[in-house]
C-alpha positions in Angstrom: -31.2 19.6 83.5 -28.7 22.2 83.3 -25.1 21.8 81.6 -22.2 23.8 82.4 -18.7 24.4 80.7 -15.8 23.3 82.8 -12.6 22.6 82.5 -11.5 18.9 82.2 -9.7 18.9 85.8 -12.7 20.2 87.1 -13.5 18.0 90.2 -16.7 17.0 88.8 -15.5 16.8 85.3 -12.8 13.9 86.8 -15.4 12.5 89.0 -17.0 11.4 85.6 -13.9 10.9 84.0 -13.1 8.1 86.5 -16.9 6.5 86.2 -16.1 7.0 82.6 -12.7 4.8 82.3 -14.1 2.4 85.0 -16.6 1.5 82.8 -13.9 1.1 79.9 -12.4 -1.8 82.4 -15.7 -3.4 83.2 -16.3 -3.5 79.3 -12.7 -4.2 77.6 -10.6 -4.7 80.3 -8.7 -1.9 80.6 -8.9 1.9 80.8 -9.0 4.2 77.3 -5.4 4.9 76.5 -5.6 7.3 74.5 -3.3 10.1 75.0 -5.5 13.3 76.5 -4.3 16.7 77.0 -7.0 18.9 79.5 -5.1 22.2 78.0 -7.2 20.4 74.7 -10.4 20.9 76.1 -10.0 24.7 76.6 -12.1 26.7 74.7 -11.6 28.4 71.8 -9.9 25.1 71.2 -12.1 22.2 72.9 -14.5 22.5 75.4 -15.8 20.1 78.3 -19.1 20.1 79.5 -21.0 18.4 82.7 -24.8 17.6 82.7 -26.4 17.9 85.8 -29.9 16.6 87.4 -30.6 18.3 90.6 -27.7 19.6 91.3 -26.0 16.5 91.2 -23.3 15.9 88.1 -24.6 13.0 86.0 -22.6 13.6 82.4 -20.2 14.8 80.4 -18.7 14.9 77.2 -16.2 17.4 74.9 -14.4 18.0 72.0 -10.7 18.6 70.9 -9.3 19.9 67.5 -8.6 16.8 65.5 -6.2 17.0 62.5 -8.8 15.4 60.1 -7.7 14.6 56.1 -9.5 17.7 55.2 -8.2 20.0 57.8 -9.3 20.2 61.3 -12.5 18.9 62.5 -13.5 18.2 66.5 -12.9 15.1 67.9 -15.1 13.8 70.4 -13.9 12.6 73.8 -15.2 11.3 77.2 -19.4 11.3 76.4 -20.5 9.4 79.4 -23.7 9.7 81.8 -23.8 8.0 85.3 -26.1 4.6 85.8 -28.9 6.4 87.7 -29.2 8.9 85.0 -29.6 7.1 81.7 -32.6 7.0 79.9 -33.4 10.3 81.0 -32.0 12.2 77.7 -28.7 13.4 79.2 -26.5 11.9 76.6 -28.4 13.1 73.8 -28.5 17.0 75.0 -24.8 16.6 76.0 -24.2 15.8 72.1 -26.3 18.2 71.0 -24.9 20.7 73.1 -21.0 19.5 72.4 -22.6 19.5 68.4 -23.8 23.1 68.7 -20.1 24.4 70.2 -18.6 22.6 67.9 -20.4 24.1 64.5 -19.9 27.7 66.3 -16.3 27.8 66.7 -16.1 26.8 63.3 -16.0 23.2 62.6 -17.9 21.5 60.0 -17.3 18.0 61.2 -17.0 16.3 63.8 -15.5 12.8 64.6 -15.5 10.4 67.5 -14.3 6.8 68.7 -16.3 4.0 70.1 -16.4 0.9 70.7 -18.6 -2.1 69.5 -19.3 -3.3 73.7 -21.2 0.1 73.6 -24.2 -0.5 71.9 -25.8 2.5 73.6 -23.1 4.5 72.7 -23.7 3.9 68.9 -27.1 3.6 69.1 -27.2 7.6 70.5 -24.3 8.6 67.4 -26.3 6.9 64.7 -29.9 8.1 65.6 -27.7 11.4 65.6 -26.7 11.3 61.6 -22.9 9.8 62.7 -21.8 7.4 60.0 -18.7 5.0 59.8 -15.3 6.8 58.8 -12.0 5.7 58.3 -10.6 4.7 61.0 -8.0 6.9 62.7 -6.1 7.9 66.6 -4.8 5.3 69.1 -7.5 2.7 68.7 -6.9 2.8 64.4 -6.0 -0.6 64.1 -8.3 -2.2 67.2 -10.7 -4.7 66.1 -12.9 -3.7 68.6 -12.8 0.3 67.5 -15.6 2.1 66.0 -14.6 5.2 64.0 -18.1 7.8 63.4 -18.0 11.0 62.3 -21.0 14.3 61.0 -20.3 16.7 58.4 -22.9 19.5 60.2 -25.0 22.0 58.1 -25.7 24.9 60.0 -29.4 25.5 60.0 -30.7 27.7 62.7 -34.1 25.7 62.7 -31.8 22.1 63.5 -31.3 21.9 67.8 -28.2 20.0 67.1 -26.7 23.1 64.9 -28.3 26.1 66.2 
């Protein structure tokens, strides 16, 4: 597996992008609204990455600045790995690698939103240490939302911190 920084109108980053919000319209009926920037995504400020599997793009994820109640923390956006490739670790090594990025440009937490028709999703974020938050963006007052977030401890020995 190899994973690569792109930017977010990369044409393999909105290949997945698409699979992504299809799969938002299979599951809720419509596509995430949430408003998304891909000047956001641009490092030292966010970064996207793309997972690939034999030279083929299978999954992607980033982060954004979020303006958290403490100050700003990254928000997570867009973590998604094609059919053929799930159950093959992808997702996790994206967030660990999104995790890593996140701690070294300086953010202590980070944040994300999911929803309760993606049990896989929040299996992955709360085998990863994500716990419930208050709730916060577009999808604050959804019924449907989940709102996770990880205060992260640097420690050179932990994979997801580097």
């Amino acid at each position: 597996m190899r994973i690569d920084v792109l930017a977010y109108d990369h044409p393999d980053a909105v290949a997945l992008i698409a699979e992504v919000q299809q799969e938002y319209v299979i599951r809720y009926g419509e596509q995430d609204m949430t408003p998304v920037d891909p000047a956001e995504f641009a490092p030292p400020h966010g970064l996207f990455l793309v997972a690939y599997l034999d030279g083929r793009p299978v999954g992607c994820g980033g982060w954004r600045v979020h303006d958290g109640p403490d100050g700003p923390e990254a928000e997570l956006k867009r973590m998604y790995v094609s059919p053929a490739a799930r159950g093959r670790g992808v997702a996790r090594a994206v967030l660990s690698e999104l995790e890593h990025t996140a701690v070294s440009a300086g953010h202590r937490r980070i944040v994300l939103e999911t929803g309760s028709r993606q049990p896989e999703a929040l299996a992955l974020y709360k085998s990863a240490g994500y716990v419930d938050v208050p709730r916060f963006g577009y999808y604050a007052d959804a019924p449907e939302a989940v709102h996770l977030g990880k205060t992260m401890v640097e420690d050179p020995s932990c994979p997801s911190t580097r």
